[in-house]
ZAMARGU-4260 file (C-alpha; in steps of 0.2 Angstrom, whole numbers, plus 5000, padded with zeros to 4 digits):
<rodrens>
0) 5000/5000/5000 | 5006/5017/4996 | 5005/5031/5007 | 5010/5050/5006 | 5022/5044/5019
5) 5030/5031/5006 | 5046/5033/4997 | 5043/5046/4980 | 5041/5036/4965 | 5030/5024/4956
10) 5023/5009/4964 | 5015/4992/4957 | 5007/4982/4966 | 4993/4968/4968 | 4981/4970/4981
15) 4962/4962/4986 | 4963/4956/4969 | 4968/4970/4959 | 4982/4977/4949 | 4987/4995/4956
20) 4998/5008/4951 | 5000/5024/4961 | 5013/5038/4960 | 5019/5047/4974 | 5025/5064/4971
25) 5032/5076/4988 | 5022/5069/4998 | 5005/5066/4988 | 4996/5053/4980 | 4996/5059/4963
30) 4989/5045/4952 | 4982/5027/4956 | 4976/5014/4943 | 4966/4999/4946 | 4963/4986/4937
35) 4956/4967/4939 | 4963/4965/4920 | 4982/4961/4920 | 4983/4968/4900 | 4976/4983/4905
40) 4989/4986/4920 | 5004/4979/4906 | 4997/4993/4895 | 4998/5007/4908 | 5014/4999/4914
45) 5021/5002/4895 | 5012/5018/4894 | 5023/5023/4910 | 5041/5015/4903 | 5038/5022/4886
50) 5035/5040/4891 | 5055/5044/4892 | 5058/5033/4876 | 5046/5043/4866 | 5050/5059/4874
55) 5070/5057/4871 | 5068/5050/4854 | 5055/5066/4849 | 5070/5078/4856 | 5082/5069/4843
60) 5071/5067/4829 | 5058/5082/4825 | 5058/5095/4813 | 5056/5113/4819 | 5040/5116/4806
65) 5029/5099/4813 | 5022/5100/4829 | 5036/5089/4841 | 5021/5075/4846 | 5024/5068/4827
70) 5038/5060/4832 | 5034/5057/4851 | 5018/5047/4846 | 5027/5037/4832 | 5040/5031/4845
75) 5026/5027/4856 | 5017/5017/4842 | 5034/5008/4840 | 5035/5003/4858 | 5018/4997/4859
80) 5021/4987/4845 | 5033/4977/4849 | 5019/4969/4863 | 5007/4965/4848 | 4993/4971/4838
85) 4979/4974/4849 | 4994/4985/4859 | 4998/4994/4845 | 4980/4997/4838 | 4975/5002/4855
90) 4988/5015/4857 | 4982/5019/4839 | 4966/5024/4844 | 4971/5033/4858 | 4982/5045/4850
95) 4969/5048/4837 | 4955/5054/4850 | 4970/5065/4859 | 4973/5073/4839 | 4954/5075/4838
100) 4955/5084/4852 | 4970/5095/4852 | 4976/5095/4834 | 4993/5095/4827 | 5001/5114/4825
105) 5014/5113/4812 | 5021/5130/4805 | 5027/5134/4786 | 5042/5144/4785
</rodrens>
């Protein structure tokens, strides 16, 4: 169990039969997942490990006119990949509703 008293940092765990995750930040609980589902904790689990990947390769790889997610979200889809289809496509769908949403901003020079 994590408390605001627990160490900072991200915590998995299983508990009453449930996946959970919960992040402690200076002092706080700041997010907690729970799941009876153990593909769903694996996808939040890759959605946690991936976020620097994507984030380091984006910093490398995008071009000053296209909005930086281009690359972030392709590196994501990459990783997500590499656990199979419904991983991929699930990620996929997720990025398209967060595009919907808050569109890309690329610039012409």
């Amino acid at each position: 169990m994590v408390t605001p008293n627990s160490k900072e940092g991200t915590y998995i765990y299983y508990s009453e039969n449930c996946y959970i995750i919960s992040s402690n930040e200076k002092g706080r609980i700041s997010e907690v997942v729970k799941t009876k589902d153990f593909e769903d904790i694996l996808w939040h689990v890759i959605d946690i490990v991936s976020f620097p990947i994507a984030m380091d390769y984006a910093k490398k790889n995008y071009s000053p006119n296209l909005d930086f997610r281009r690359e972030y979200f392709k590196k994501q889809v990459a990783v997500f990949s590499m656990f199979g289809d419904k991983f991929k496509q699930r990620k996929i769908d997720e990025i398209r509703r967060t595009v919907n949403q808050y569109p890309f901003l690329d610039f012409e020079c």
